[in-house]
C-alpha positions in Angstrom: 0.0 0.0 0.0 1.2 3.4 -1.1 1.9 6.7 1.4 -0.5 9.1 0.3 0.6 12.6 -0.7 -3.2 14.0 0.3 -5.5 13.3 2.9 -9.1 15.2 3.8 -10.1 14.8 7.6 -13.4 12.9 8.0 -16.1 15.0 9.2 -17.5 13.2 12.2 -21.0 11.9 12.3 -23.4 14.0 14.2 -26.1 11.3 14.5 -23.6 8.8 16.6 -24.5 10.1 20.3 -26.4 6.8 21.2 -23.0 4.3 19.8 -21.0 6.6 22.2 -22.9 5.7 25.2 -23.2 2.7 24.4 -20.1 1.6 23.2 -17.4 3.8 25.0 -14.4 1.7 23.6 -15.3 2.9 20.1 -15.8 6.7 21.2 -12.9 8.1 19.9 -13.4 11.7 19.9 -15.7 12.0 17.8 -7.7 -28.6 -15.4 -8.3 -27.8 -11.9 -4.6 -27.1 -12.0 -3.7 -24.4 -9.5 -2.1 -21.4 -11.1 -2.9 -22.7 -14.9 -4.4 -19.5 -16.9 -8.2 -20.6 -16.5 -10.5 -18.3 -15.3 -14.0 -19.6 -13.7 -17.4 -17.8 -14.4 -17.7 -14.8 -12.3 -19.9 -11.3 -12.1 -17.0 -8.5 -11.5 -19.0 -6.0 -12.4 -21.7 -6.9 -10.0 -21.6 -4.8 -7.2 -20.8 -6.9 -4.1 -24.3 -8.6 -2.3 -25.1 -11.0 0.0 -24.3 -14.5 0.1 -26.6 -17.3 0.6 -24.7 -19.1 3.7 -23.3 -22.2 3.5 -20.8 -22.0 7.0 -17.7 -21.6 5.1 -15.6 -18.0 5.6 -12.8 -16.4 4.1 -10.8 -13.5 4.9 -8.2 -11.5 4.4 -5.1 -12.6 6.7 -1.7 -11.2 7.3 -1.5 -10.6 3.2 -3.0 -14.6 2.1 -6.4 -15.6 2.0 -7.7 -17.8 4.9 -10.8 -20.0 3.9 -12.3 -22.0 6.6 -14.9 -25.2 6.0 -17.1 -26.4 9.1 -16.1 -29.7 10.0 -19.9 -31.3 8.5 -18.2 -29.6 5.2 -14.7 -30.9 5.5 -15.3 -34.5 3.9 -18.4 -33.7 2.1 -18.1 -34.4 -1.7 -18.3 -30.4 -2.1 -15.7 -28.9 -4.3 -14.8 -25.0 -3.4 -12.9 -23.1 -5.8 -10.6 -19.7 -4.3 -10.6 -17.3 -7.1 -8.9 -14.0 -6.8 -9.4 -11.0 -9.7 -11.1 -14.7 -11.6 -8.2 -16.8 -11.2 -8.3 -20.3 -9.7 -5.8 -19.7 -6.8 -7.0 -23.2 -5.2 -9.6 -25.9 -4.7 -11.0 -27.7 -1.4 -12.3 -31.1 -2.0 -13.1 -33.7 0.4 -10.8 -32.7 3.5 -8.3 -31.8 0.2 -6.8 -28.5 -0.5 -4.5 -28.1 -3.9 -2.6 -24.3 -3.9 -2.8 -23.7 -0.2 -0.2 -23.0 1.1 -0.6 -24.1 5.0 -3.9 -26.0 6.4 -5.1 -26.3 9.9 -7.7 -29.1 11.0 -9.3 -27.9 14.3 -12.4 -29.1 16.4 -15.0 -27.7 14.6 -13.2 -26.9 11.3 -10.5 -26.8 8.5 -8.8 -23.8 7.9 -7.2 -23.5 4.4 -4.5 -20.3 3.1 -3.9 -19.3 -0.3 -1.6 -16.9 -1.5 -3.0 -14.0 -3.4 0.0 -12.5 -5.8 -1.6 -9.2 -6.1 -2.3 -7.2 -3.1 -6.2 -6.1 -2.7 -7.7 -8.4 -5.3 -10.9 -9.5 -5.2 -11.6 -13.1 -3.9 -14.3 -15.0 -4.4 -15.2 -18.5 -3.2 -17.8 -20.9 -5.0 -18.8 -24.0 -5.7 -18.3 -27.0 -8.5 -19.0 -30.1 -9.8 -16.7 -32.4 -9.5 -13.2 -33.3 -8.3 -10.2 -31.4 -8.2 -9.5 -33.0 -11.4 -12.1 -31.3 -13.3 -11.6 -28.1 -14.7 -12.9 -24.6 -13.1 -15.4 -23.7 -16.0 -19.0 -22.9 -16.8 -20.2 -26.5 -17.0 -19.0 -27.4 -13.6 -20.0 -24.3 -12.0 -22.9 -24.4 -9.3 -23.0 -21.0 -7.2 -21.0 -18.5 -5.6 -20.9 -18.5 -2.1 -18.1 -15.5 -1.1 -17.6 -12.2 -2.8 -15.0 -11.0 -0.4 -13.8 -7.5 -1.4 -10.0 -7.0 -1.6 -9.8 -5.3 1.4 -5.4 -4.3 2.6 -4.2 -2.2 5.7 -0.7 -1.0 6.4 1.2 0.8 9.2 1.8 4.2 7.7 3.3 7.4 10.2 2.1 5.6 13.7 -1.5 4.9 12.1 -3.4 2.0 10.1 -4.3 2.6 6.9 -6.6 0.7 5.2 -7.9 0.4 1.8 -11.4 -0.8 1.1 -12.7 -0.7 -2.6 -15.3 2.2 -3.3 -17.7 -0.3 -5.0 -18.0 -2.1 -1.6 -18.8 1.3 0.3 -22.4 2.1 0.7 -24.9 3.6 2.7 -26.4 0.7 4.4 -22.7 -1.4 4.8 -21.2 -1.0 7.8 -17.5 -2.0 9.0 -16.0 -2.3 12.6 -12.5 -1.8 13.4 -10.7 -3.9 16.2 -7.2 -3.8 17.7 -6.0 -6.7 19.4 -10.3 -7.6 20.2 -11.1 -3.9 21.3 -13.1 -1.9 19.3 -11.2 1.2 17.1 -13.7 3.0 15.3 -16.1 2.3 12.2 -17.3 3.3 9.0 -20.6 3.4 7.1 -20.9 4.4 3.4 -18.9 8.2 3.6 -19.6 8.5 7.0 -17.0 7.8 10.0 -15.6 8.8 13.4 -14.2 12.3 13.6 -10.0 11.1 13.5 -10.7 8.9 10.9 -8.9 10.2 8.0 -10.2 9.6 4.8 -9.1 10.1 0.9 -9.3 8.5 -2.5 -6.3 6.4 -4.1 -7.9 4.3 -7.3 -10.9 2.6 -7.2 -10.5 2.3 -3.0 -11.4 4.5 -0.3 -8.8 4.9 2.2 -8.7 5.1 6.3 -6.3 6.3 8.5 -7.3 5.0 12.0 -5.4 6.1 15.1 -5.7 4.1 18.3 -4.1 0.8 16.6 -0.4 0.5 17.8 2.6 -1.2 15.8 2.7 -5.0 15.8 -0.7 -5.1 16.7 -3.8 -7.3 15.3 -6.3 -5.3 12.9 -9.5 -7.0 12.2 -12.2 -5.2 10.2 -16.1 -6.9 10.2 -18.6 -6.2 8.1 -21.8 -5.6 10.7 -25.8 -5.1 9.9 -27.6 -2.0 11.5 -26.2 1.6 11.7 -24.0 3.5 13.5 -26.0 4.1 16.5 -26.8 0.8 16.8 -24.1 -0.8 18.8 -21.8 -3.8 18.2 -23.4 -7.1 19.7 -22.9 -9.9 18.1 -26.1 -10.2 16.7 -25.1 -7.6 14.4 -21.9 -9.5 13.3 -21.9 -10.7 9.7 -18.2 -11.6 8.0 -15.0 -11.2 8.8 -13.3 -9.5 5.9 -9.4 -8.9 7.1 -7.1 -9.9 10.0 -3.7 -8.5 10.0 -0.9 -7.7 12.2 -0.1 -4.4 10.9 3.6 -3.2 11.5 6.5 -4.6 13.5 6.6 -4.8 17.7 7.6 -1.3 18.3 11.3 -1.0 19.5 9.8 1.5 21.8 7.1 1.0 24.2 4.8 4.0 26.4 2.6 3.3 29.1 0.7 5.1 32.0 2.2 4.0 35.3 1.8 5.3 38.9 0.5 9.5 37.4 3.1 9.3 35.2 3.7 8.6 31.7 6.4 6.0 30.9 8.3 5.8 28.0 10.4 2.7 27.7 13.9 2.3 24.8 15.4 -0.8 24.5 19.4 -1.2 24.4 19.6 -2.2 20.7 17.9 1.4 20.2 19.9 3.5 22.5 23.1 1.9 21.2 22.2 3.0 18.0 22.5 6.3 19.3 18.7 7.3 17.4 17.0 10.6 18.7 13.5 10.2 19.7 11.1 12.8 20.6 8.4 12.8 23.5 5.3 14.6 23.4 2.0 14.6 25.2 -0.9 15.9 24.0 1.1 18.2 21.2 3.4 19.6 23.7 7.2 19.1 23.6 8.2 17.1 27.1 11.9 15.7 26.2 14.1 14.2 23.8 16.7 10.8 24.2 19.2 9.8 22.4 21.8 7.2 23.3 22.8 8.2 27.1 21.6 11.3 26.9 18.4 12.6 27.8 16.3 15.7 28.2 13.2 16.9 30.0 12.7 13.7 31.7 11.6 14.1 35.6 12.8 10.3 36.1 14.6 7.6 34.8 15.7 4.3 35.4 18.5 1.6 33.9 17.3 -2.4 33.8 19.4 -5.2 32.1 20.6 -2.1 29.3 16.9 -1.4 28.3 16.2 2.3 29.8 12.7 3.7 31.2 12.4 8.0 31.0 9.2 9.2 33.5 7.3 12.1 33.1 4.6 13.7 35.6 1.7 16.4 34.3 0.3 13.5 32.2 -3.6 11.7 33.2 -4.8 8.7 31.7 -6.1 10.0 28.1 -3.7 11.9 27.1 -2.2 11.1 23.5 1.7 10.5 24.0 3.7 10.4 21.0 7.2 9.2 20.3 8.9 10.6 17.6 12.4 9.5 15.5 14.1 12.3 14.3 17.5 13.2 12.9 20.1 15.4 14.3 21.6 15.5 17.7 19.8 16.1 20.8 18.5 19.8 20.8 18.8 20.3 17.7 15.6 21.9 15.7 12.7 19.8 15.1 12.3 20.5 11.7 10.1 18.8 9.6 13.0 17.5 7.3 14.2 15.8 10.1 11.4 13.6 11.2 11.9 10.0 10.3 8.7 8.2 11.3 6.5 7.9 14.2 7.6 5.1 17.1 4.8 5.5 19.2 1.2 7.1 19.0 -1.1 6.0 21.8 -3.6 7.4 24.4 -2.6 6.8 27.8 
């Protein structure tokens, strides 16, 4: 996924007081050959709908496509074909998988991953006659049971970005952000959180979220109702993407005893990096190697070093910033290098 050069800020939605009550971890302010040049009946230009259920899923995961088959599926004499932009990427048959690339038999099901060469393609799942020695084609053909849109996040500047195609946006399809299991923030049609940021790139509409830290889990859901309606589980439909966006942060923040605590490993400090500290906008200190300003405590265990500092409260957004120079030097814009840690305390 591409850095974007433009971004509008989403205009909050007005109408989301009852969600906020409600749901206070979401209120941020507001041949049958694998990889043989066949291509299986399909409706691109259909706009994405719903699909009779049948109890298998797919979803996005960690950049492959994870299909999963109920265990009263797994042996059944049901052949699934994974398609992705209308090319056979694999084939389920009978407790067989041919293209995946790992499978996992557990209680209750069998979970299949396929690698997806292009990045935010379309996948569809749907099913044949047949064996996996028949071909993909219109005679075999039987139904489509997944139209799962080629949804792709990223780790861009201390937020996830993700990318959701503008065909699949409308004003009755809602989506749920998670981090880690807790709620982020959601979208419906052009409408979102305020700090959502949102532009266009292509044929997908982009999200910048903020409250998902590096190295962390990102799960988007596609949920029935509205906005104000609150995120039981009886408004869960499908799982569309589960990703662990980013590396683990070298760097780590946290809010401990009324006082925010910023924690550098050795390997970063050795490296002799400056890093910036700021809480809620406001310049509080700077480290780099052995050195350190604007810190009102600090502390030295097993080479990893811990910087304290007071006048924070729990929800406060700290930031931890890389920068070039030498300690003290101007924080210019041409010297920032990236964001290490963005986070409410």
């Amino acid at each position: 996924m591409r850095n974007t050069r433009t971004v509008a800020a989403c205009v909050a939605a007005t109408t989301l007081f009852g969600l906020l009550t409600a749901t206070p971890a979401l209120a941020a302010p507001l041949s049958g050959d694998v990889g043989a040049s066949q291509s299986a009946p399909s409706d691109e230009a259909v706009p994405y709908g719903p699909m009779e259920s049948s109890g298998v899923t797919a979803y996005f995961e960690d950049g492959e496509v994870a299909v999963t088959v109920p265990d009263t599926l797994v042996t059944a004499w049901t052949r699934y074909v994974v398609l992705a932009d209308g090319e056979v990427v694999g084939q389920i048959f009978a407790g067989q998988a041919r293209g995946a690339v790992s499978t996992v038999i557990q209680d209750d099901e069998a979970k299949y991953r396929f690698e997806i060469a292009k990045p935010g393609a379309r996948v569809q799942v749907s099913e044949y006659l047949g064996t996996l020695a028949d071909p993909a084609d219109d005679a075999h053909f039987l139904r489509k049971r997944i139209d799962l849109p080629g949804v792709q996040a990223s780790f861009v500047d201390g937020r996830a970005v993700v990318g959701v195609p503008a065909e699949y946006l409308s004003a009755r399809r809602r989506i749920v952000f998670f981090a880690d299991g807790r709620p982020i923030t959601q979208i419906m049609g052009n409408t979102a959180y305020d700090g959502v940021i949102r532009w266009d790139e292509g044929t997908n509409k982009m999200f910048s979220l903020r409250g998902v830290a590096r190295g962390e889990r990102l799960e988007a859901w596609e949920y029935g109702g509205d906005l104000g309606d609150g995120i039981g589980s009886e408004f869960r439909k499908v799982k569309l993407l589960d990703q662990k966006v980013g590396e683990k942060p070298p760097v780590t923040a946290s809010f401990e005893n009324g006082r925010a605590v910023v924690r550098v490993p050795s390997e970063f400090t050795d490296a002799n990096k400056r890093i910036v500290v700021r809480i809620d906008g406001q310049y509080r200190g700077e480290i780099q190697g052995e050195r350190a300003d604007g810190q009102d405590g600090s502390s030295n265990k097993d080479g990893d070093r811990s910087f304290e500092y007071t006048q924070a409260k729990p929800g406060d957004r700290l930031e931890v910033l890389q920068y070039g120079g030498e300690l003290n030097d101007p924080l210019s814009p041409d010297l920032r290098e990236g964001v290490l840690v963005d986070q409410q305390l």
